[in-house]
N, C-alpha and C positions, 0 to 999 in steps of 0.2 A: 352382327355376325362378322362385316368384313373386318371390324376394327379388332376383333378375337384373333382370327387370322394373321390379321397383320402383325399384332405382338405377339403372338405366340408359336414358334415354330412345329409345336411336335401336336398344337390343333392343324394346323396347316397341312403335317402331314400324315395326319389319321383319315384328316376329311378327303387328299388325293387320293389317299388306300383306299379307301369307300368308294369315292366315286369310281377310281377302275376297275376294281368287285364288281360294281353297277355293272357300265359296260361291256367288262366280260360275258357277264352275265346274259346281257338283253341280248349280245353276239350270238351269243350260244345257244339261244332259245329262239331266236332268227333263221341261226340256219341249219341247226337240228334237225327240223324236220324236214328238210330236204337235203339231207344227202344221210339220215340215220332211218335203220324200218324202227319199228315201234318197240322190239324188247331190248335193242341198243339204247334208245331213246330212255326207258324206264331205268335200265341198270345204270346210268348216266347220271339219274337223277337223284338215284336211291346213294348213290357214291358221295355224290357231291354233297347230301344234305349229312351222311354221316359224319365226311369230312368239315364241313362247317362248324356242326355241332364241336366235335375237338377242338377245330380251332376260335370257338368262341371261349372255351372252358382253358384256353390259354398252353394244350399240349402238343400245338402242330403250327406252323405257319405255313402258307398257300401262297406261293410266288407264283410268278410267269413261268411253267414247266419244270417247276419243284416244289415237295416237300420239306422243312426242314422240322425235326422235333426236338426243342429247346427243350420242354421236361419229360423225359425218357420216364420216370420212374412214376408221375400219372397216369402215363399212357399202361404202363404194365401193370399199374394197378388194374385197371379198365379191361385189360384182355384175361387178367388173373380171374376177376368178376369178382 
């Protein structure tokens, strides 16, 4: 794995995107529950996993405090239904 890494830059930087997903993540589930009541906490959740979902399917990307939507015309597929 680290010899992948080391030749290959754009595994190197798939696997940093991941792991800070990771830790955002565990952040977030940390300390949620103490400073959210529980239907904050749910509608948080319910957001995130929808958001996920798109940007697994390649129509959103999830930065530090933004959105961006590289493919417009999936995503309007998806809200057209």
């Amino acid at each position: 794995m680290l010899e992948l890494v080391a030749t290959e830059p754009s595994v190197a930087a798939r696997l940093l995107r991941t792991l800070a997903a990771t830790v955002r993540d565990l952040d977030d589930r940390l300390t949620d529950p103490t400073v959210r009541d529980v239907p904050a906490r749910v509608a948080t959740w319910l957001v995130r996993r929808a958001l996920r979902s798109f940007e697994r399917r390649g129509m959103i990307e999830i930065g530090p405090g933004e959105v961006t939507v590289p493919d417009h015309h999936a995503l309007a597929r998806v809200a057209a239904g």
